[in-house]
BAVEX-387038 format. One line per field, with one value per residue (C-alpha): x, y, z. Coordinates in steps of 0.2 Angstrom, whole numbers, plus 5000, padded with zeros to 4 digits. Each point is the difference from the previous one (the first is absolute). Layout:
u = X;...
v = Y;...
w = Z;...
***
This chain:
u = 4482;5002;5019;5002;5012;5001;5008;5009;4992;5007;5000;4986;4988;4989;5008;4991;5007;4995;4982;4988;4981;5007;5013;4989;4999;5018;5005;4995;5004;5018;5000;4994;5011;5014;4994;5002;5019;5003;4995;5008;5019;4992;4999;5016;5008;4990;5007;5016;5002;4995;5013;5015;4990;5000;5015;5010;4988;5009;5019;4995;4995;5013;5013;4991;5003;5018;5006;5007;5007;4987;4983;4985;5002;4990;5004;5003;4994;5019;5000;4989;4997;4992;5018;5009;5015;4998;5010;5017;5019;5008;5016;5012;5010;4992;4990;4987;5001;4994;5006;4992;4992;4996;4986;5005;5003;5005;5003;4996;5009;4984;5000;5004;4988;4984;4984;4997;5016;5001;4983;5004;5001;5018;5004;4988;5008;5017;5001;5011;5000;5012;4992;5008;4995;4992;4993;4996;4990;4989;4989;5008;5010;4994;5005;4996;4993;4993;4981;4985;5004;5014;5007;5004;5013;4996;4994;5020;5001;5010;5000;5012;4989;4985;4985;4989;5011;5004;4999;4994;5003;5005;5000;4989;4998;5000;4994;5017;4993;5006;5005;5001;5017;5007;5006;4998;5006;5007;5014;5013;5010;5010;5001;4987;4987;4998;4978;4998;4989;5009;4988;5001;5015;5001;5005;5018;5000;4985;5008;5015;4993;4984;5004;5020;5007;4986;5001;5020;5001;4988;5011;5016;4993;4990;5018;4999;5013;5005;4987;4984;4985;4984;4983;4990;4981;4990;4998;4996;4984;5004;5013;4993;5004;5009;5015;5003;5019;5012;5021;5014;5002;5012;5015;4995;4994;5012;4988;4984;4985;4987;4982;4984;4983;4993;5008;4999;5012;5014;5011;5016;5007;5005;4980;4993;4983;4999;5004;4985;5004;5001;5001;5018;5002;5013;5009;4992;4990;5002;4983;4998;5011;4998;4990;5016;5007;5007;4981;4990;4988;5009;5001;5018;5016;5013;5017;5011;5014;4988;4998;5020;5001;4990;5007;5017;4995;4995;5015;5011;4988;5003;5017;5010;5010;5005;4998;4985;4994;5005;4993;4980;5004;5004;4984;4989;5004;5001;4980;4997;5007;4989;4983;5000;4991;5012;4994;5003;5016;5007;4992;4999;5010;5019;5011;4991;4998;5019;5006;4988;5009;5017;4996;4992;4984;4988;4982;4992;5006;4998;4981;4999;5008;4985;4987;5005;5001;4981;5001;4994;4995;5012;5012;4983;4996;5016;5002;4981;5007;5014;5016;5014;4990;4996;5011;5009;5017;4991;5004;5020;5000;4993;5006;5012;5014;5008;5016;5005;5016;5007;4987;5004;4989;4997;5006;4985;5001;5016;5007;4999;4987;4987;5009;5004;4985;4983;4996;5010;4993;5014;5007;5001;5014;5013;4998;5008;5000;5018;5006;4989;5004;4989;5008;4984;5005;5016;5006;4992;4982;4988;4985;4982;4993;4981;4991;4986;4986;4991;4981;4999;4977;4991;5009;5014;5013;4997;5018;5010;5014;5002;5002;5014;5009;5000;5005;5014;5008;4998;5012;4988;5001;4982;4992;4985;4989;4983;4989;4986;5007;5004;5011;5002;5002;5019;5004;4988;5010;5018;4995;4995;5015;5012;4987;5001;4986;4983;4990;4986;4980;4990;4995;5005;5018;5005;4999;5014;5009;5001;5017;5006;5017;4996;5012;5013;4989;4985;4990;4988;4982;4995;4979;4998;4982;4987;4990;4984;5005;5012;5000;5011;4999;5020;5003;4996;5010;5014;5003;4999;5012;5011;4999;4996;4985;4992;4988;5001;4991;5001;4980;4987;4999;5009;5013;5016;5000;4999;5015;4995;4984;5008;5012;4985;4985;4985;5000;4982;5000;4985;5006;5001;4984;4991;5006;4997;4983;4996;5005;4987;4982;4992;5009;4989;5000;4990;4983;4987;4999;4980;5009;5013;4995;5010;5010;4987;4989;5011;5004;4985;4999;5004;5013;4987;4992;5015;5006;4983;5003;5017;4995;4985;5015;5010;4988;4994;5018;5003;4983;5002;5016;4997;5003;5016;5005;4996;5009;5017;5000;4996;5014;5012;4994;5000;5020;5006;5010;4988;4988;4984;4990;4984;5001;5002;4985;4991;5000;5001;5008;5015;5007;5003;5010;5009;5002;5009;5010;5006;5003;5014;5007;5002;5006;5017;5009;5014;5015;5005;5018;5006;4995;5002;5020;5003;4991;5012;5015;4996;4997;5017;5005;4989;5011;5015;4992;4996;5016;5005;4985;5003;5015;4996;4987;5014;5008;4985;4990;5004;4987;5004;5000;4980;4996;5012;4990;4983;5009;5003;4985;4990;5012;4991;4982;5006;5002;4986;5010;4995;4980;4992;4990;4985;4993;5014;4995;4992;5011;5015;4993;4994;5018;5011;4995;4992;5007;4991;5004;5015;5016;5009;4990;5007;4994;5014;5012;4988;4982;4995;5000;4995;4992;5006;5011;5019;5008;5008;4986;4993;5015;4998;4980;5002;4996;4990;4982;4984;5006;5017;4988;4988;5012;5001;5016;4998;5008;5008;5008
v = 4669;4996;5006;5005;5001;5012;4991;5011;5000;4990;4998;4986;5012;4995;4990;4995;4995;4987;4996;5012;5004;5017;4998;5006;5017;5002;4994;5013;5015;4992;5003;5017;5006;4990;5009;5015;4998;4994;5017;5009;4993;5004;5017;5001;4991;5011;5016;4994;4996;5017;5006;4991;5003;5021;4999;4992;5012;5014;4995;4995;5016;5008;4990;5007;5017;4995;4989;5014;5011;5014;4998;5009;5018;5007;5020;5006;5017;5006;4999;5008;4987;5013;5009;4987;5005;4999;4990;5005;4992;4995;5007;4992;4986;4986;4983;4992;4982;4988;4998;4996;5015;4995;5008;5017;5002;5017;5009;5020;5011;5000;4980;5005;5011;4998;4999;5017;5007;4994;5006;5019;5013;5001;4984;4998;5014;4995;4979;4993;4982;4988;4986;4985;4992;5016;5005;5012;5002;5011;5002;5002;4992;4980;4987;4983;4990;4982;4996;5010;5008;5009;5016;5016;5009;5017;5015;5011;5019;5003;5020;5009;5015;5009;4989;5003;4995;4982;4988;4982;4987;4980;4987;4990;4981;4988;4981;4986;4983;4990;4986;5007;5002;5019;5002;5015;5009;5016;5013;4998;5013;4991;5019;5011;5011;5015;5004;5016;5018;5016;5017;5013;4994;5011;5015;4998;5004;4989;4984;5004;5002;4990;4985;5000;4997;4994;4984;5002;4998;4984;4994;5005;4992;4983;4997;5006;4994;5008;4988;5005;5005;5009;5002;5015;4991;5013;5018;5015;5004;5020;4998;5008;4986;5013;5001;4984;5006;4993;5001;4989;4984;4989;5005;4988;4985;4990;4988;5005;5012;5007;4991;5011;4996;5011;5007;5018;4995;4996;5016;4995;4982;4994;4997;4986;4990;4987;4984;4995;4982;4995;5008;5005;4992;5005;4989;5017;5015;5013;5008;5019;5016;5001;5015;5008;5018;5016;5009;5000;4989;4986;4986;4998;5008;4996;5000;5014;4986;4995;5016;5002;4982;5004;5015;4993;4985;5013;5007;4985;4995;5016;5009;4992;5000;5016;4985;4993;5018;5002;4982;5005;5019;4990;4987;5015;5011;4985;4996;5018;4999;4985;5005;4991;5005;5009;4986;4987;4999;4991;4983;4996;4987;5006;4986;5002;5020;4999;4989;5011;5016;4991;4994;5017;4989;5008;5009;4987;4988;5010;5003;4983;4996;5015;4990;4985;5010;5004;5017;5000;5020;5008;5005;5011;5005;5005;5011;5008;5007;5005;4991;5009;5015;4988;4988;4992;5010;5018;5004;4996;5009;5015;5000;5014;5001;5017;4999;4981;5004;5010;5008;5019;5014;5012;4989;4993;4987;4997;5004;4985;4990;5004;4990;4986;4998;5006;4986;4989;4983;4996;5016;4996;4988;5016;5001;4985;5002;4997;5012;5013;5015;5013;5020;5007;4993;4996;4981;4998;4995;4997;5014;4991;4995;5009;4993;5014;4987;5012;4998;5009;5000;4999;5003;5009;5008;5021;5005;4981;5008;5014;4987;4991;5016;5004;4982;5000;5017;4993;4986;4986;4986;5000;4988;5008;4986;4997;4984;5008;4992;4982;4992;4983;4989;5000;5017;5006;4991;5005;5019;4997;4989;5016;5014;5003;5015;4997;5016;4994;5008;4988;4987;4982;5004;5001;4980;4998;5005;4982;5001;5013;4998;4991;5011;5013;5010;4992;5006;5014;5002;5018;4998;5018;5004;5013;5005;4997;4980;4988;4980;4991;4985;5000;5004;4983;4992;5011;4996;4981;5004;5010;5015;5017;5008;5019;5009;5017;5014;5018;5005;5004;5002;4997;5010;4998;5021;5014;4998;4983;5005;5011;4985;4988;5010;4994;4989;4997;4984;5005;4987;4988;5002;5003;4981;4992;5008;4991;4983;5005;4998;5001;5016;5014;5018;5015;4992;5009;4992;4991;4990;4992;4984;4994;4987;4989;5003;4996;4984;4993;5000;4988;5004;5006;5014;5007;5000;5007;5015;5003;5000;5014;5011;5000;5006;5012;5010;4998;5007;5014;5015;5005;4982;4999;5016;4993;4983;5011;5008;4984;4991;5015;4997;4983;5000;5016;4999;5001;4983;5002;4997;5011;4993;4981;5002;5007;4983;4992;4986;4989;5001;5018;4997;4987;5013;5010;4988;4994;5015;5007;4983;5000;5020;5007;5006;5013;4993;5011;5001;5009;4989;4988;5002;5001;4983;4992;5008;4994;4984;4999;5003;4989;4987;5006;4998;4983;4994;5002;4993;4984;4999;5001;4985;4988;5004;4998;4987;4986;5004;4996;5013;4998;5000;5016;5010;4996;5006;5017;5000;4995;5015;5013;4993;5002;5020;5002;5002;4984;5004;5018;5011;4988;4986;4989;4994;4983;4997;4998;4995;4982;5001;5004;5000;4986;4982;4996;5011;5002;5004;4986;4984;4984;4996;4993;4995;4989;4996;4990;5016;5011;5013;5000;5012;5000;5004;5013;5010;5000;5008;5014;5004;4999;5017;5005;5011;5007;5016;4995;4993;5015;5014;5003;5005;5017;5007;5013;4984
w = 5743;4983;4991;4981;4988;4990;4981;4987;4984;4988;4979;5002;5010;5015;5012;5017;5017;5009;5000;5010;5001;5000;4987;4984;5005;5008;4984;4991;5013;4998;4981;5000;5012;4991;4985;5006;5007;4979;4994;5013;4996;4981;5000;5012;4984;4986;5010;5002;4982;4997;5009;4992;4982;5006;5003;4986;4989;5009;4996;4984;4996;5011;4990;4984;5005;5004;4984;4991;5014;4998;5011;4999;5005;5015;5001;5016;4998;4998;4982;4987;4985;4991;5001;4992;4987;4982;4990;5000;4998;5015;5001;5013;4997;5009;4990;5010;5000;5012;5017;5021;5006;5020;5009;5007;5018;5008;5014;5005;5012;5013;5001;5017;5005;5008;4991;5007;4997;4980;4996;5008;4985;5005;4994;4986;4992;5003;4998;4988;4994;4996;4987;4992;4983;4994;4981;4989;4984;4989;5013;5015;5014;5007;5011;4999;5013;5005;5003;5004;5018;4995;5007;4990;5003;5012;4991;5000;4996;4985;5002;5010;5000;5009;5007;4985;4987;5008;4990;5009;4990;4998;4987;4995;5004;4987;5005;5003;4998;5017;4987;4985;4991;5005;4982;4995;4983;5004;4997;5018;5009;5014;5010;5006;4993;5013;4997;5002;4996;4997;5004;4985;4995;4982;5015;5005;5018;5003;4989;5010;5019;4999;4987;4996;5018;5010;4984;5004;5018;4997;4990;5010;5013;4994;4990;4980;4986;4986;4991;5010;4993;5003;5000;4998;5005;5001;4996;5009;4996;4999;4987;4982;4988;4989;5014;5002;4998;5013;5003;4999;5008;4992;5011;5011;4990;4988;4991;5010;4992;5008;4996;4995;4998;4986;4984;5007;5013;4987;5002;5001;4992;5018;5000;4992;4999;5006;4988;4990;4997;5019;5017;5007;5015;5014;5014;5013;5000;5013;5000;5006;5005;5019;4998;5004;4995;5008;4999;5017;4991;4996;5016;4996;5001;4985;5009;4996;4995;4987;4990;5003;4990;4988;4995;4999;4990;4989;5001;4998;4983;4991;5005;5009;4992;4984;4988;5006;5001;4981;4996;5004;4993;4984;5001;5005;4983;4990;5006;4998;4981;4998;5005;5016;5016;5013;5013;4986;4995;5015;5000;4981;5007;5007;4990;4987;4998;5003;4988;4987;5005;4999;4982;4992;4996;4988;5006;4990;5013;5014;4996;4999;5017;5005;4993;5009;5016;4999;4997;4982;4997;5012;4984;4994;5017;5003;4983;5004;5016;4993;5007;5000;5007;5018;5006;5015;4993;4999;5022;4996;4984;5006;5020;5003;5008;5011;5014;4998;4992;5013;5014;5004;5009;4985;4985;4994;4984;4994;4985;4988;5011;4989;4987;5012;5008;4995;4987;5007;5007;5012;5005;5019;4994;5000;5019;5006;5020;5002;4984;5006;5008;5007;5005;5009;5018;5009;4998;4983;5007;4986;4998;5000;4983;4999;4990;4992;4990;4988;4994;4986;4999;5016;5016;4991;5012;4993;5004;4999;4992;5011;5014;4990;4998;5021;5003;4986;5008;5017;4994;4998;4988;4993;4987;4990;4993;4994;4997;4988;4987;5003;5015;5001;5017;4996;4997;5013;5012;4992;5001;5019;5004;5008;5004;5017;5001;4987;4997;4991;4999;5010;4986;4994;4997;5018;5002;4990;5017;5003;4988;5012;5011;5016;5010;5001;5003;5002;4986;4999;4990;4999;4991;4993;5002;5003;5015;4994;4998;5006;5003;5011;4988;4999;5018;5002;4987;5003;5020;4996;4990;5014;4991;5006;4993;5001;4989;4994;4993;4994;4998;4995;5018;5018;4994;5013;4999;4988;4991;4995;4997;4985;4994;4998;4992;4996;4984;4993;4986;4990;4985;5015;5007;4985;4994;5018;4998;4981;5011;5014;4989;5019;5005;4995;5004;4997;5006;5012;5016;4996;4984;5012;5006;5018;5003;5009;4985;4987;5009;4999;4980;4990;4986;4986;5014;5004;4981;4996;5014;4993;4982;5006;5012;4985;4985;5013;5004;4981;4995;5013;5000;5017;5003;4991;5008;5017;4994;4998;5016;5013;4989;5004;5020;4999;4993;5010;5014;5014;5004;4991;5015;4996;4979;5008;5013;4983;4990;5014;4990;5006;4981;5001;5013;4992;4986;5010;5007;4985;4990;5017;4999;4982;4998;4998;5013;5008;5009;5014;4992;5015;5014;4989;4998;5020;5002;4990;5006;5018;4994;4993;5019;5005;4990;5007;5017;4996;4995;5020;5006;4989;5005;5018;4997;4995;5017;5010;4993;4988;4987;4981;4986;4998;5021;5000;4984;5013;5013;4991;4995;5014;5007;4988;5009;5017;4994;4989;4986;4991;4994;4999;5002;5004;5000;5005;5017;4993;4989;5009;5013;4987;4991;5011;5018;5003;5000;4985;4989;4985;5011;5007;4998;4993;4981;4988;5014;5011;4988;5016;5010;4986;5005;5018;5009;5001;5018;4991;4995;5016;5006;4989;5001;5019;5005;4986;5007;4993;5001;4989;4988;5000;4996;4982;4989;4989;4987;5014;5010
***
């Protein structure tokens, strides 16, 4: 058999092998199939090419993006462009210049978890991120990060609040070239910006409860400096641009500020845009508050040491001593003589403010420091509202005073403490604890301070000053105040910093119990209400807190007895209801039944239907005196004392009831003085009684000051004495009871076990049952 050799084909073309009858023809099957094995290693070439020519495209244009430090922005979803501030100054004092931003990198505090576990609802809600390298400008927050496969950070919930105002956000990406230069022109803060959302933060107790300390425990325990900043990124969607109003913050920041978003958000001049020229850049971001609060909605518990810190730091900024105290007094007047904001006059800048009260400086430069604030306008707002009339000073200059100089039974006010006190901004100064020297009980024990908060529209106590009276001739030191017309944080806190009992009408005012003593005694909250509405809102707040809690009310209706019933009569607000009415266009009375439209039916129209069927009710009952007649009677039902079942099952309409609801937790209301007086006075026993039982805690156990005020506190909860009348099962059973709640877990002193049970607390919730939780505190003990 004949072999064959196949020949590579070379530059000169054919080539045979030996010669062969057959060798033609094998010839040329050679070539071809040599041919082919050419254009094979051809196209392998051509597409490799390809490749390296894709490629280099890619990091040229990659390094394109990257040349100047600012890459091509791809938004995330977390920020709104369309939202983006307006041109206005940047008012801190940081320069942007160039400088190497590295890719961020972070870490969260489910790194740990399962994939099952992190995406639980639990721990969407509540994860908190920690991100290296992280940036902020006009339009939002942004990382910056290599190549195209790149991972975002996880979406973090900004919001301590409810489930329906979270707010789930992360920044956006912007593209890092792998070679490029990471250049990049921007302002730098070698600290941390703290991101964050704060819930209805123009309403004191929610900015307090639901923003303020769920941002200050984050910062207590993801390590804050005096030159921190943060980041408000997003706002809750509820909040009416008009009350964009928030509270002071710069007691805990030296050169930070407080970032915004949008021009509407600019209510103090802690806040500031973020810079227009180029982004402000941090060295870390800590993103989200931990969903963490005292309400039963909140994943989280803020330990009860935080909320102690924090009102001391307070404390420590503002008074700690008589010439601090007199220092802010003297800066608060000279803003309100000025034309600044209550909220503003505090972070114009503290060197420089000083230095301009020091030196008598004229207003023409003082306007100018206003203007280079970015407050432009608040000297015109502040004279259309009329500034004198409102400010932070108005709860000091109008507080009164009664028993402090020297507490007797059947004394009352002493003579001359009008002069000394009532106007007076540091009146409590007189009563320096070691000077002071009280007659109404053997050994010169000190009466309890009651505080008596006054509102003086809505909710207004009927027969406040009556109470004041009892409790003076009882031989209580009691401290009348008032809010309704301008308290700032400061002198909030300084009012609260020695009342040991807070009567108060269930409302906003009775967060500012946070400023209250911790212990000796352990402090009491008595919410004066009415029977035909309560809310246990501060039930929680208070027992994180570890401070006893119990509603009360005299009428319209579960009167305790007969004579009560005669010291509490029915009160009918018609001024109250009528205005609550004009505010309730879809509350209308007087109709016949065929013109009411249901609930189910007036859900499915769109807006224009039901404003068309409102529009019709109302030119009806106006066009009709039997209807207007009618009107007046069902609003007399629908106020009086008894529950309007029959006139609710008549519209059957959820905003009547809501009506209703709203008019009894808006109306005034009777104090029943008598009851009233007796409560207190065992409570000054009560304090008496504590005394010993502290006492016996330093001999039993070895519990610091703070483990011993939850021991007499947790006390009060084994003898359902600490929460009351109802309601209070759940609630310390979340903050007290279980290990996860306020009472005795590590935050400040451990930040690695934050969150986690001491040994100590264990100790002193052992024991603790359903039943003890379930049985309520009243105003009768």
């Amino acid at each position: 058999m004949a072999s064959y050799q196949l020949l590579p084909l070379t530059a000169g073309g054919d080539q045979s092998g030996p010669h062969n009858p057959h060798s033609r023809p094998m010839n040329r099957a050679a070539q071809c199939l040599a041919l082919v094995l050419a254009a094979t290693r051809t196209k392998r070439r051509a597409v490799l090419i390809g490749l390296i020519l894709s490629t280099g495209l890619v990091l040229l244009i990659s390094l394109g993006q990257s040349m100047d430090g600012v890459s091509r922005r791809g938004n995330s979803g977390s920020d709104n462009d369309a939202n983006a501030a307006p041109d206005a100054p940047w008012t801190a004092e940081t320069k942007a210049q160039d400088f190497k931003l590295q890719e961020a990198t972070w870490t969260c505090t489910d790194d740990d978890l399962s994939r099952s576990e992190q995406e639980s609802k639990s721990n969407r809600r509540s994860r908190q991120c920690v991100v290296e390298n992280f940036c902020v400008d006009r339009k939002g927050g942004f990382i910056r990060k290599e190549g195209y496969f790149r991972k975002n950070v996880p979406k973090v919930n900004l919001m301590a609040s409810d489930e329906e105002s979270d707010q789930m956000w992360q920044p956006r990406m912007e593209r890092l070239s792998w070679f490029g230069s990471k250049t990049i022109k921007a302002h730098f803060v070698n600290d941390t910006v703290f991101v964050h959302s704060f819930y209805s933060h123009f309403h004191f107790s929610h900015w307090l409860y639901n923003g303020m300390t769920p941002l200050y425990s984050t910062m207590k325990r993801f390590g804050h400096t005096r030159d921190s900043w943060t980041f408000r990124a997003a706002r809750f969607w509820a909040d009416p641009i008009d009350r964009q109003g928030t509270w002071e913050m710069d007691h805990f920041f030296q050169t930070g500020r407080e970032l915004v978003l949008r021009e509407e958000e600019l209510s103090t001049s802690f806040q500031t845009l973020p810079p227009k020229d180029a982004p402000i850049c941090f060295r870390r971001a800590v993103i989200g508050l931990g969903s963490q609060c005292a309400l039963g909605y909140c994943e989280k518990n803020i330990p009860t040491e935080v909320y102690k810190a924090f009102r001391d730091e307070i404390a420590d900024f503002y008074w700690k001593t008589p010439l601090t105290w007199q220092s802010h007094l003297k800066n608060a007047q000279y803003a309100i003589d000025h034309g600044l904001d209550h909220q503003e006059h505090e972070t114009i800048g503290h060197k420089t403010k000083k230095r301009w009260l020091d030196d008598n400086e004229n207003l023409e430069k003082t306007q100018a420091l206003v203007r280079k604030s970015n407050i432009t306008g608040v000297l015109e707002r502040r004279q259309e509202k009329g500034a004198q009339d409102t400010t932070q000073l108005k709860c000091l200059e109008i507080a009164r005073y009664y028993n402090f100089e020297r507490a007797v039974p059947g004394h009352g006010q002493e003579q001359g403490e009008v002069t000394s006190r009532i106007g007076q901004r540091n009146p409590d100064y007189v009563d320096l604890e070691s000077t002071y020297e009280n007659t109404i009980t053997a050994g010169g024990k000190r009466q309890l301070v009651v505080g008596i908060l006054q509102r003086e529209s809505s909710r207004r106590l009927l027969n406040g000053d009556e109470l004041v009276e009892k409790l003076v001739q009882a031989g209580f030191r009691v401290k009348w105040m008032s809010f309704d017309h301008g308290c700032g944080l400061a002198e909030t806190a300084y009012l609260l910093r020695d009342v040991n009992v807070l009567i108060s009408p269930h409302g906003n005012a009775l967060g500012a119990s946070i400023f209250m003593p911790t212990h000796d005694p352990v402090s009491s909250i008595i919410s004066v209400d009415t029977s035909r509405y309560t809310e246990d809102w501060f039930m929680s707040t208070s027992s994180a807190l570890g401070q006893r809690f119990v509603q009360t009310w005299c009428g319209p209706t579960q009167y305790a007895d007969e004579e009560t019933k005669a010291r509490c009569p029915y009160s009918k607000d018609s001024v109250g209801a009528a205005k609550l009415l004009e505010n309730k266009p879809d509350v209308i009375l007087g109709l016949p039944k065929e013109m009411i439209k249901s609930y189910d039916e007036l859900k499915e129209m769109t807006d224009e239907q039901k404003q068309s069927v409102y529009d019709n009710q109302r030119a009806y009952v106006k066009s009709h005196p039997e209807a207007q007649k009618l009107a007046l009677e069902e609003l007399d039902i629908l106020i009086g004392p008894e529950y309007p079942k029959a006139l609710l099952e008549k519209y059957n309409t959820w905003v009547s009831w809501i009506y209703q609801a709203e008019y009894w937790k808006g109306t005034p209301r009777w104090i029943d003085v008598v009851r009233m007086v007796k409560l207190v006075e065992k409570l000054q026993t009560e304090k008496e009684q504590e005394m010993l039982a502290e006492e016996n805690l330093k001999h039993t156990m070895a519990l610091g000051t703070s483990q011993r005020s939850y021991g007499l506190y947790i006390d009060y909860v084994r003898k359902g004495k600490a929460c009351g009348p109802t309601g209070c099962k759940d609630i310390l059973d979340r903050n007290v009871a279980k290990s996860t709640g306020a009472f005795g877990t590590h935050s400040m002193d451990n930040v690695h076990l934050w969150g986690q049970p001491t040994s100590e607390s264990e100790t002193l919730r052992r024991g603790i049952t359903p039943e003890m939780l379930a049985h309520g505190w009243t105003i009768d003990g």
